[in-house]
N, C-alpha and C positions, 0 to 999 in steps of 0.2 A: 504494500500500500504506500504508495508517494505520501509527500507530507503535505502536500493540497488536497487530498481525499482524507485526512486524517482530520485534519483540521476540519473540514465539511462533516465528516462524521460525528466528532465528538461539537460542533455547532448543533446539528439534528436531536443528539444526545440530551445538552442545555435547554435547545426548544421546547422537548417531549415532557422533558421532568419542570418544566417551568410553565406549561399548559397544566400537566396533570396536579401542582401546588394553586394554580388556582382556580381548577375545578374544586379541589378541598376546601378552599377558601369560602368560594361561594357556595359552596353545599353547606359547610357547617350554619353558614350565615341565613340560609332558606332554613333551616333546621329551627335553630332560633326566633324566624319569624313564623313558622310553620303555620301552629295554632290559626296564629291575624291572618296568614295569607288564607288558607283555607273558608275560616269565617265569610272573608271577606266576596273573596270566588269572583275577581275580576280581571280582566286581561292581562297578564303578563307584560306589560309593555317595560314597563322600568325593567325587570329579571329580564326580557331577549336585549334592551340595552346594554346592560352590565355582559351579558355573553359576546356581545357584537365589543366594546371596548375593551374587554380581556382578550378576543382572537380565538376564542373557543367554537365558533360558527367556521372559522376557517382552517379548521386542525387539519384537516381532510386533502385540503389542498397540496399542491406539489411547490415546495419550497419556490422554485424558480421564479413560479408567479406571486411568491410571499406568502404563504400557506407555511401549518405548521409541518407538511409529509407524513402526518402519521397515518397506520394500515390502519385497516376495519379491527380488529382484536384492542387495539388501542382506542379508536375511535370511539367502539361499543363500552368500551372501561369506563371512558371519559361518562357516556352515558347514566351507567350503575353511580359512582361519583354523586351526579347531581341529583338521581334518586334519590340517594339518601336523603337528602336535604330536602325535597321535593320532586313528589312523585311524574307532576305534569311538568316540571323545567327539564327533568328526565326525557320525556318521553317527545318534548318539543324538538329539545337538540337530537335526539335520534332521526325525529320524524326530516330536520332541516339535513341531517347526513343523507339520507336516503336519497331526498328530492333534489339537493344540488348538486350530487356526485351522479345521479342517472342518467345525464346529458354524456358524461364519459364515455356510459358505456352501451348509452341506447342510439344517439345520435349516427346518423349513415354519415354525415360532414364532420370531420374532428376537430377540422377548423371553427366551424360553427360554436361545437363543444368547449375547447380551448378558450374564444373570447368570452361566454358564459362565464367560465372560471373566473379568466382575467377580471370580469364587470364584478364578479360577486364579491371575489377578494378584495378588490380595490375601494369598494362601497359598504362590505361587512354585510352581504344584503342576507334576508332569512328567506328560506324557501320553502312552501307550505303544497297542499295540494289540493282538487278539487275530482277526484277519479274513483269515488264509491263507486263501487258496478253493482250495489243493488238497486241505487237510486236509478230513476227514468232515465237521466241524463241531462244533457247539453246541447242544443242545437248550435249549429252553424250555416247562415242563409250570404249568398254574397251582396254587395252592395256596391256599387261602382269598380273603384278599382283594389278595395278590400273587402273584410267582413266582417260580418255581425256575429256578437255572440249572444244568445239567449239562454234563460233556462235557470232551474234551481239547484243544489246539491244542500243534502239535508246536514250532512257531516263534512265539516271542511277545517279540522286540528291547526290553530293557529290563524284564524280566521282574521282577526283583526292585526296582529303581530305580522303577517309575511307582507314582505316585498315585492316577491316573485312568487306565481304560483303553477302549478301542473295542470295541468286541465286535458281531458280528453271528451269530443264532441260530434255528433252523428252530424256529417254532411252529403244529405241523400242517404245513398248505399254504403257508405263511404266513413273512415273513421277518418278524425281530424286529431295527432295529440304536439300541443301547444305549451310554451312557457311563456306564459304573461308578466307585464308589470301591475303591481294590483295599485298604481295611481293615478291610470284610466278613468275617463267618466263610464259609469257604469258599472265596477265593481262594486257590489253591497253587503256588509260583510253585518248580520245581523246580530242581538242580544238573545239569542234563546237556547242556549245550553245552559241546562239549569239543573245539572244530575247528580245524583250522589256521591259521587266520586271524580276525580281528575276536574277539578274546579275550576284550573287555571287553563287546562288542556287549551282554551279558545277555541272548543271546538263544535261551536252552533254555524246554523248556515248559511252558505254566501247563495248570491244571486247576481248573475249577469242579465243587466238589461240595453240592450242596443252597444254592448262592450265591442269596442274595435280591435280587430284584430289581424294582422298584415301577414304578409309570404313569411317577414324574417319573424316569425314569431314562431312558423312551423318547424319542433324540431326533426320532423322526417316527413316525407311528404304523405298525403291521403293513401291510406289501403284500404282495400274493400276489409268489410266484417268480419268475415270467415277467413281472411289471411292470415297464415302462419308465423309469429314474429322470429323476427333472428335468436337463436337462443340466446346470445350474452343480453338480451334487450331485457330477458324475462328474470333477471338476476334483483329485481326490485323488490320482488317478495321474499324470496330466501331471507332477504335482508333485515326488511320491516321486521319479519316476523324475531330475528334478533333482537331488532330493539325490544320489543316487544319484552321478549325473555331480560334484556337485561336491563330496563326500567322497572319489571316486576320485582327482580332479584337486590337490585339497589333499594327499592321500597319496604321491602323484607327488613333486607339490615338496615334502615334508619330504624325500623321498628324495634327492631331487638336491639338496637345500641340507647333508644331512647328507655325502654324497659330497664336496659341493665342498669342507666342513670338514677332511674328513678328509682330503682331497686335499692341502690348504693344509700342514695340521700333522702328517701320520704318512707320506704315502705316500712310495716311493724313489724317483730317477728310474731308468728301465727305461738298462741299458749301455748299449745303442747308441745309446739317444736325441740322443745330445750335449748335453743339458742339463744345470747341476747341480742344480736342481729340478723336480719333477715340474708344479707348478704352471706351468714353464715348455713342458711337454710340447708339441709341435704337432697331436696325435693328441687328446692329454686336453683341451684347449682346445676342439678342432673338434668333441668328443662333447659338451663343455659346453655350445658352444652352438646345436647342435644339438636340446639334448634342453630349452633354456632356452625356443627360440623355440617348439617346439611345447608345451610347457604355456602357453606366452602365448597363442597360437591358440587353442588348446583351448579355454584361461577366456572369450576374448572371444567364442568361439562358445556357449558356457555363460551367456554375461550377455544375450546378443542372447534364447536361447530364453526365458530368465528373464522378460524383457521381451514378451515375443510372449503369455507364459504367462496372466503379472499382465493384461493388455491386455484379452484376453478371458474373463479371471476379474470384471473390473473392472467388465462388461456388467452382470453381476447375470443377474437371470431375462430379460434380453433377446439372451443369449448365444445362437446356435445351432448348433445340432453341428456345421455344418460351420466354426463359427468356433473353436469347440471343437477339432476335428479339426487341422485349418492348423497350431492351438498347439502339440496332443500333437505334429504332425510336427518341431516344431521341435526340443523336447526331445528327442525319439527320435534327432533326428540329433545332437544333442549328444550324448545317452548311447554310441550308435556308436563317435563321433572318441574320447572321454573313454577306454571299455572300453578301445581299441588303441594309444592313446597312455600310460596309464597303467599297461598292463601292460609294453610294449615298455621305460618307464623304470625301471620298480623292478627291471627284472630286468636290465636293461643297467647300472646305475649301478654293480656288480662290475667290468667293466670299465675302471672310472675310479681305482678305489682299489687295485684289485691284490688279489693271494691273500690277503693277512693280513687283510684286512677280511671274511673268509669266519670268523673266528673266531666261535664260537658267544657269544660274552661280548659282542659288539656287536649280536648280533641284526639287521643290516642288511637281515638277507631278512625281518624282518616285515613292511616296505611290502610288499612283491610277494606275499606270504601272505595281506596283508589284502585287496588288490585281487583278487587269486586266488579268494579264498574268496566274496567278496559277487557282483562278476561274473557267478559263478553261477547268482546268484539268480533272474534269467531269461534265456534264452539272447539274447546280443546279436543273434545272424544273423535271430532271429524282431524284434526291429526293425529292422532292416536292410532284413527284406523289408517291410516296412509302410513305408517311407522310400522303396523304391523301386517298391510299388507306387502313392502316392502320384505319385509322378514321371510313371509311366507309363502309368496308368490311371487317376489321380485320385481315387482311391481315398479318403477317411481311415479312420482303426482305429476301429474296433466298440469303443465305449464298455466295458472293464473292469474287473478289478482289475489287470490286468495290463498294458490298453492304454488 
């Protein structure tokens, strides 16, 4: 190694560990204001600021264009990170990895993709999305010498926070998938996610009304419905469904690290226990580490898929589905273990602190509210079955948005 690559090296080295101290930073800090932020349950705007002035939005990026060069196993870290501290600042910053890095590797023009980059880093911009596929959709009508976008999406994560957003929209026969500025007339970005869980997520729905939309907007040109995408294109879901696992698993352990706190400094020992600290408990110990080792499992089974994910994202256009496939299984079996280990902790961690921590002024059931509520989002058992028909029929999952 020359001593120009050395230096470049251990520069990358300083970056990565000086991202990853102030992702800690700002988690401990969301942690602190947890409780208020939760109460509160309103946009995010200050928290995607403070990520955009830290450089946390641009970890992903490739140094050259000022980005911090970190993989996907780092990126997803960064994620769990701000979990802790909050479960939807979590779950934002995975969602902005996904949607600004898939110009990389969906884009047919790399030139196209590359200036993306260069705009976003250079502006810190966040990137959200609007491409539910259970929702009706988005029309797309032309209009002189461009087009119109109409239409509603009922779920749109960071709705009022993005910059740039994703959108895919039926024109004719014909699919349209677009990267918008959301400071267009015509972007609406509404007030009605009002759910139990992921409060800050931003994620009620937008609406395009007469929104313009030009040639340089399309990142690949129109295909018919029924066309087959490139396989590196369809590398968006393996992904998501990462974050997914590893805002779950960050959510977990802010829960058990807030437990153990509280354990330490409020809780009583139980009568009969025979100890005079709870801390000393043999019961509260054995649930501690208990619930210690499986979040460590978890994450190390969350950084293997991470790794399996990047691997075959990595091929470029010589990726193929079944190498593709192999990847999604791995994720899928994270997202699994992650779902039932993270719901099993935020909702067990009551039993480490005792009744008084059931007090509504500490909010402790938000981790198992937020895990609650995103979980949801598609049903785990329907990966489960894809994990295991992989097992037992060799099966991989039919390229989606969902798989």
């Amino acid at each position: 190694m020359t001593a120009l690559q050395l230096l470049k090296e251990r520069g990358q080295q300083d970056q990565r560990q000086a991202l990853f101290a102030k992702a800690e930073e700002i988690s401990a800090d969301l942690g602190r204001r947890g409780a208020e932020l939760d109460t509160e349950g309103k946009p995010p705007i200050a928290e995607i600021a403070t990520l955009k002035a830290e450089g946390l939005l641009n970890a992903l990026h490739a140094t050259d264009i000022g980005g911090g060069g970190l993989d996907w196993i780092d990126g997803l870290r960064l994620v769990r990170i701000l979990a802790r501290g909050e479960s939807s600042i979590g779950q934002l910053l995975g969602y902005h990895y996904v949607n600004s890095q898939y110009p990389y590797w969906a884009a047919q023009d790399a030139q196209k993709a590359h200036d993306l980059g260069v705009e976003t880093v250079a502006k810190s911009l966040y990137w959200g999305a609007a491409v539910n596929p259970r929702d009706p959709g988005l029309t797309l009508t032309t209009s002189g010498d461009h087009y119109l976008l109409n239409g509603r999406k009922t779920f749109s994560t960071g709705a009022h926070v993005s910059d740039r957003i994703n959108a895919n929209a039926a024109f004719g026969d014909q699919i349209a998938n677009v990267t918008l500025p959301t400071d267009r007339p015509g972007y609406i970005a509404n007030d009605d996610w009002d759910n139990i869980g992921q409060r800050l997520s931003d994620s009620g729905s937008v609406e395009f009304r007469d929104f313009p939309v030009y040639e340089s907007d399309f990142l690949f040109p129109l295909a018919d419905k029924d066309a087959t995408p490139a396989v590196q294109a369809t590398f968006n879901t393996p992904l998501i469904q990462l974050v997914f696992v590893n805002f779950y698993l960050g959510t977990a352990e802010g829960a058990l690290a807030a437990a153990t706190e509280y354990v330490r400094t409020t809780t009583r020992p139980w009568l009969t226990s025979g100890v005079d600290a709870a801390r000393e408990d043999p019961y509260i110990l054995e649930r501690i580490g208990e619930f210690r080792a499986a979040l460590k499992a978890s994450a190390a089974l969350a950084d293997v898929a991470a790794d399996a994910v990047q691997s075959a994202l990595s091929r470029g256009r010589n990726v193929t589905e079944r190498e593709r496939g192999e990847a999604a299984i791995e994720a899928y079996e994270a997202k699994v273990n992650a779902t039932h280990i993270s719901l099993d902790v935020t909702s067990r961690v009551f039993e480490l602190m005792g009744a008084r921590a059931t007090a509504s002024s500490h909010r402790f059931d938000r981790y198992w509210r937020n895990v609650r509520t995103h979980t949801l989002h598609d049903p785990v058992f329907y990966k489960a079955r894809e994990v295991g028909d992989f097992a037992l029929n060799g099966r991989v999952p039919e390229p989606s948005l969902y798989n």
